[in-house]
C-alpha positions as CSV (number, residue, x, y, z in Angstrom):
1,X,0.0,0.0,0.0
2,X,2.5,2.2,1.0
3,X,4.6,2.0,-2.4
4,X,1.3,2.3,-4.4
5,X,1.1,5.5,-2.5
6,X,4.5,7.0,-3.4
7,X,4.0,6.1,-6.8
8,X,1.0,8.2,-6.9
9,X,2.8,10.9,-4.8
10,X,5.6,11.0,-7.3
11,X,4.0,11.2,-10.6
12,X,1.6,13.8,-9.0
13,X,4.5,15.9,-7.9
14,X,6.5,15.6,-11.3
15,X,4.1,18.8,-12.5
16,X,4.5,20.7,-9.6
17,X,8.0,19.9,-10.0
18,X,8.3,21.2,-13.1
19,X,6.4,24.4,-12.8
20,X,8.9,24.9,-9.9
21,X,11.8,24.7,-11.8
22,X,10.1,26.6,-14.9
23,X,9.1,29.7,-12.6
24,X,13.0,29.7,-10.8
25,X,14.3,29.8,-14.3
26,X,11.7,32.8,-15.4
27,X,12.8,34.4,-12.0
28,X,16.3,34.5,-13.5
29,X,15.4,34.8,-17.0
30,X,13.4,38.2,-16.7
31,X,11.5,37.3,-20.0
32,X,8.7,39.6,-18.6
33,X,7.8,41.6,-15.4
34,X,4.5,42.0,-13.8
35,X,2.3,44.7,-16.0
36,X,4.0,43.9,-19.3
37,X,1.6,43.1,-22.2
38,X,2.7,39.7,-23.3
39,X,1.8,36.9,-25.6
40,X,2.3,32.9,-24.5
41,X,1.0,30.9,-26.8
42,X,-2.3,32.0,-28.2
43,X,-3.3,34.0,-24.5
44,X,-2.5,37.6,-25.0
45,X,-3.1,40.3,-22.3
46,X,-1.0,41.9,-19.0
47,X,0.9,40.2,-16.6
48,X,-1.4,40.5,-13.1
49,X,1.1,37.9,-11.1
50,X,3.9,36.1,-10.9
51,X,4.2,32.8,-8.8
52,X,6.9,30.2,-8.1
53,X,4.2,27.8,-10.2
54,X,1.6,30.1,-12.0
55,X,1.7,33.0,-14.7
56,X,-1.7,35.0,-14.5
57,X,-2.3,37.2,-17.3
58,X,-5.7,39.9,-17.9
59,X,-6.9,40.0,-21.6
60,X,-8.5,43.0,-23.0
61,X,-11.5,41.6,-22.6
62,X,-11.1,41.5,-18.7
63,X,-10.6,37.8,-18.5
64,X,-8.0,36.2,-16.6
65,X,-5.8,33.1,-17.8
66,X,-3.9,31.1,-15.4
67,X,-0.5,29.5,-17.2
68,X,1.3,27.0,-15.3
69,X,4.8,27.9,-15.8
70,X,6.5,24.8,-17.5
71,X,3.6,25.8,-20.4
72,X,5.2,29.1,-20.7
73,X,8.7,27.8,-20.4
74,X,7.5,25.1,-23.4
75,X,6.1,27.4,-25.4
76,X,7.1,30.9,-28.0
77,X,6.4,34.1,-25.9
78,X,6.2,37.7,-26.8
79,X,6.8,40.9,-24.8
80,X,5.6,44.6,-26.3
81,X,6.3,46.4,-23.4
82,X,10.0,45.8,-23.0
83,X,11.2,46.9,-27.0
84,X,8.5,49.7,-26.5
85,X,10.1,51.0,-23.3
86,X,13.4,51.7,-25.3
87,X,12.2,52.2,-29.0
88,X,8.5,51.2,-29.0
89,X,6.3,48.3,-31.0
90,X,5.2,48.3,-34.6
91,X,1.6,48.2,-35.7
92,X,0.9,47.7,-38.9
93,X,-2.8,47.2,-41.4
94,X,-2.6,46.3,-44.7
95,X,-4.8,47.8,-48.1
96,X,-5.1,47.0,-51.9
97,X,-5.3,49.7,-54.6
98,X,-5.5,49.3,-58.3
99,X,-2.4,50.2,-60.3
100,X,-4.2,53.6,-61.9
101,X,-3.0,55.3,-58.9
102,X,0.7,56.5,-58.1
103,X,2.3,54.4,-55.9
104,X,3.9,57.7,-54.4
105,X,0.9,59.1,-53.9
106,X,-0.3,56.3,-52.0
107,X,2.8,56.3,-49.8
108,X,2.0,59.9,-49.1
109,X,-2.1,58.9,-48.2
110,X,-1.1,56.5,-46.0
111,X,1.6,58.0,-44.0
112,X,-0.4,61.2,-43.4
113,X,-2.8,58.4,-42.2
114,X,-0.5,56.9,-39.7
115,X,0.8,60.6,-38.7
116,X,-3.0,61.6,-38.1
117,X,-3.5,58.3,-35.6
118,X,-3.6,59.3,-32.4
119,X,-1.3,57.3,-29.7
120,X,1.5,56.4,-32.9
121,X,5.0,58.3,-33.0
122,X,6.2,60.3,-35.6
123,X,9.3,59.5,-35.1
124,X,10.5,57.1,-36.4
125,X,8.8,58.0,-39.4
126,X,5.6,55.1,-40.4
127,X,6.7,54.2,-43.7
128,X,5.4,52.1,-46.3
129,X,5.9,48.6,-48.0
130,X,4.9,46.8,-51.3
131,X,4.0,43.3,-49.9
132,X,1.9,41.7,-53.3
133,X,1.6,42.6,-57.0
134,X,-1.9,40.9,-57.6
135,X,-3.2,40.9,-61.2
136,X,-5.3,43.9,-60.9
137,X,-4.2,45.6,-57.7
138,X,-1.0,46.4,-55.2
139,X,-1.0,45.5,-51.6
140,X,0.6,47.6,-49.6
141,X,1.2,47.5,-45.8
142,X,1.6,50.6,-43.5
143,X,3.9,50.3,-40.8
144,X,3.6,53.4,-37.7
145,X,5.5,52.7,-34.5
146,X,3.4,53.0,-30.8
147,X,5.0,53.1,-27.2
148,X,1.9,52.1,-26.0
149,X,1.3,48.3,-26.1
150,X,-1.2,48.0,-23.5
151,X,-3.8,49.9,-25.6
152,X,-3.0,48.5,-28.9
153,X,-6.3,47.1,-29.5
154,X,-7.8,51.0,-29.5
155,X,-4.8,52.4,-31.4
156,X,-5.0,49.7,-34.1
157,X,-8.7,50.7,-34.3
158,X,-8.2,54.0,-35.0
159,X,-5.0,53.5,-37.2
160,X,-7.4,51.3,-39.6
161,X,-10.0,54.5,-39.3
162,X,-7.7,57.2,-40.4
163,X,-6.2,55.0,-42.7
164,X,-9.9,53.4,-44.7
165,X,-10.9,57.6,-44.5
166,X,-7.0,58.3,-46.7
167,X,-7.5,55.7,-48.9
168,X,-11.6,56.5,-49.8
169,X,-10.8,60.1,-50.2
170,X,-11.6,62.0,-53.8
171,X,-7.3,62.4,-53.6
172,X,-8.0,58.5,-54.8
173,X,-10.3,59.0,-57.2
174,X,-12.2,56.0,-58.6
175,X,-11.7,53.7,-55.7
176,X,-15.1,52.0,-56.1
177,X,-14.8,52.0,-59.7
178,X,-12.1,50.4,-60.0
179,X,-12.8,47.2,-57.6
180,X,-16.3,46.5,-60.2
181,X,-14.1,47.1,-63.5
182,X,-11.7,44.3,-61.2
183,X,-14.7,41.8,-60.7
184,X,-16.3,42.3,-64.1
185,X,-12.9,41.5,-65.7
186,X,-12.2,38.7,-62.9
187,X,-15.6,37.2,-64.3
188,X,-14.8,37.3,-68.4
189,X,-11.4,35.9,-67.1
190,X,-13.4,33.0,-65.7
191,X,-15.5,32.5,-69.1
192,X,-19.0,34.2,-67.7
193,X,-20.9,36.3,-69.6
194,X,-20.4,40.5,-69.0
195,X,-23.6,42.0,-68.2
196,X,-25.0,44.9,-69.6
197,X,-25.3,47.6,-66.5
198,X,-28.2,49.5,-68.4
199,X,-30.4,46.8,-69.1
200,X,-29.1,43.7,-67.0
201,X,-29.3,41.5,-70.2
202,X,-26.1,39.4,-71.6
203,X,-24.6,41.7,-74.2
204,X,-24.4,38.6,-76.2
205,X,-27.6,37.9,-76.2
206,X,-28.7,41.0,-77.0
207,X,-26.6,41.4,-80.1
208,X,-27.8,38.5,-81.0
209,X,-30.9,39.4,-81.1
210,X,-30.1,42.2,-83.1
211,X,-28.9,40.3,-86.1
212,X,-32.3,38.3,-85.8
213,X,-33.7,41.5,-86.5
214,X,-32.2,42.7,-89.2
215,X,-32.4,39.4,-90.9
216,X,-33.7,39.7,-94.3
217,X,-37.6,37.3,-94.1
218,X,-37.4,33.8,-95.9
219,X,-39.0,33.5,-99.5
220,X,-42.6,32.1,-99.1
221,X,-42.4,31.0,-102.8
222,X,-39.3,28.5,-101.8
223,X,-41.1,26.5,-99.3
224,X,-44.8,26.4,-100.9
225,X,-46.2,23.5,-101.7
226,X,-46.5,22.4,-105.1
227,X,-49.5,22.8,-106.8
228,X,-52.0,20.1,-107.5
229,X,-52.3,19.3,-111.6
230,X,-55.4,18.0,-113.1
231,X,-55.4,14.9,-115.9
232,X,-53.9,15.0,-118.6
């Protein structure tokens, strides 16, 4: 009885063990301090508490997430607070625009965008990359730097505001426009029929139709019947 009982004891305390050891080595390791907005695993929110076998964390949503610590020893972690206590974090949000519009004026759109975000640093400057050359438009992704990771949710909000009001803007002219002339030639790529935006009809079909009507009427003498002769 007694040596069932100190198995049990000892492959109950092999856990503890483990998170014992895992929360020494974060003592030493100062991956992250109490109040640092962190990322273990797929949990994301602010260190509340610290234990010798526990990581606590608070999401935005005001939920809190209790990480033994040999799963965030065993497992990729972020911090934003500590690079944005020297330099600060980069958000980023990504658009498409068709190629009728200047790529420098769309650098220039969306970096008055990130500059007009509130809570995002001038300096360094937000600048601008060319991630995708897609048939009929170019993504590009806006980068703005923030030394304010614990409200990034509400600064990426407002980032993606300032930047859908730049990028809608008469200074890019045809924006609607040019996503239908896209999908329209996205569909004769794909072998459907173009529709006609007066009428809704198929233009083929209604060409078609015209040619019926200017057909020229068939010959009523060619396809009479022959008449009946009498005797002889």
């Amino acid at each position: 009885m007694s040596v069932f009982l100190g198995v049990l004891l000892s492959l109950g305390s092999t856990g503890a063990v483990a998170n014992a050891i895992s929360g020494i080595v974060l003592t030493y390791m100062r991956a992250f301090d109490v109040g640092d907005r962190v990322k273990i695993a797929d949990a994301t929110g602010d260190v509340i508490e610290k234990t010798t076998f526990v990581t606590r964390l608070r999401t935005v949503k005001n939920v809190e997430i209790t990480i033994p610590n040999a799963m965030v020893m065993g497992n990729p972690m972020i911090n934003y607070s500590a690079p944005a206590r020297r330099d600060g974090v980069v958000l980023h949000t990504a658009v498409t625009i068709g190629y009728d519009v200047p790529w420098r004026k769309v650098h220039a759109l969306l970096v008055a965008a990130a500059l007009e975000a509130p809570d995002l640093e001038p300096e360094p400057r937000p600048f601008v990359l060319q991630t995708a050359l897609e048939d009929y438009y170019v993504r590009y992704e806006l980068n703005a730097w923030t030394k304010k990771p614990e409200n990034m949710p509400a600064i990426a909000r407002r980032f993606r505001t300032t930047t859908f009001r730049r990028i809608t803007s008469p200074a890019v002219s045809g924006y609607g426009r040019r996503a239908s002339a896209a999908q329209e030639m996205g569909r004769e790529r794909r072998g459907a029929e173009p529709t006609d935006s007066r009428g809704g009809r198929n233009r083929r079909e209604a060409a078609a139709g015209g040619r019926q009507c200017r057909r020229r009427p068939r010959n009523p003498r060619r396809f009479a019947a022959p008449a009946a002769r009498g005797p002889a």
